[in-house]
N, C-alpha and C positions, 0 to 999 in steps of 0.2 A: 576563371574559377580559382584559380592561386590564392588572389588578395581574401579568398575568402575562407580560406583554411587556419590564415594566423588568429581570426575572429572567431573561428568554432574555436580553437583551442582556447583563448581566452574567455571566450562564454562558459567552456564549459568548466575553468579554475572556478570563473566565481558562481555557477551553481551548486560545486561542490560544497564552496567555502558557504554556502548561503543553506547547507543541510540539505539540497535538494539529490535524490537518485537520481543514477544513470536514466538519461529518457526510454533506454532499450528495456531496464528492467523494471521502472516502471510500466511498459506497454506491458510485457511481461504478466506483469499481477491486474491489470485492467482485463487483458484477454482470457487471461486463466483463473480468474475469480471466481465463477460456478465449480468449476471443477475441481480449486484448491480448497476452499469454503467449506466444500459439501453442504450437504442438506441440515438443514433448512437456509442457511445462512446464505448459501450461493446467489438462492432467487430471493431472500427477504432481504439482501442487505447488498451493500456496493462500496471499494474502495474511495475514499473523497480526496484521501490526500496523504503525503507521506513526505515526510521532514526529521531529517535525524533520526531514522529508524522506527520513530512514531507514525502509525497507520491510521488514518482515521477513517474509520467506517462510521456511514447510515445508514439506518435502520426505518423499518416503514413508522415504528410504533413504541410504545414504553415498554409494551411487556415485551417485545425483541431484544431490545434493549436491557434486560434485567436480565433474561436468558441469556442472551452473548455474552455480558461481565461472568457470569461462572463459567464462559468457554473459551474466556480469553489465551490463555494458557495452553489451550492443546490447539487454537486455532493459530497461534506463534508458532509453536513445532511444525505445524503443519506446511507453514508459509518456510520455514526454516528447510526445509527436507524438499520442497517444490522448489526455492527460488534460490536455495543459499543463505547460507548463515550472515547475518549481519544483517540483512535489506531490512528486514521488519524485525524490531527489538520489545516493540511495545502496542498495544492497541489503546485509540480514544472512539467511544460509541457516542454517538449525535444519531440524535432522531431525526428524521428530514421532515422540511417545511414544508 
C-alpha cells in the first residue's frame, strides 16, 4: 500500500490544480442536497458538477429553472453555512435531458 500513497498525493495536486473539490466535500453536498436545498429544490433539482466553486445544478424543467435563477443567492448562503465558505461560490442551472 506505500507505492500508493505518493499517487493519492499527487492525484490529488492536480485535481486541485484542475478546479476540482476535495472528493470528501464533494460527497458531502451529493449527500446532503435535499436537506441543504430545501424545498422545492432538494427533490426538483441535483448537484451535476462543481469546478472552481461553480455548482452546476439540474433542474427537471424551464420553469425550475427560472424559479432557482431568483434563488440563486440565498441557495449560496445556504450551501455557505452547510458546507463552508468557499466550496460553492456560484451556481449554473441546466435543465436535464
Amino acid at each position: 500500500m506505500r507505492d500508493l500513497e505518493p499517487v493519492a498525493g499527487f492525484l490529488d495536486q492536480v485535481l486541485r490544480k484542475l478546479g476540482m473539490p476535495d472528493p470528501v466535500d464533494l460527497s458531502r453536498l451529493v449527500d446532503e442536497w435535499p436537506d441543504v436545498a430545501g424545498e422545492p429544490w432538494g427533490t426538483r433539482s441535483r448537484p451535476a458538477g462543481l469546478t472552481d466553486g461553480e455548482l452546476l445544478v439540474e433542474v427537471d424543467d424551464g420553469s425550475m429553472a427560472t424559479l432557482l435563477r431568483y434563488q440563486q443567492a440565498a441557495l449560496v448562503e445556504r450551501l455557505e453555512r452547510r458546507l463552508g465558505a468557499g466550496l460553492v461560490t456560484s451556481v449554473r442551472i441546466r435543465v436535464s435531458r
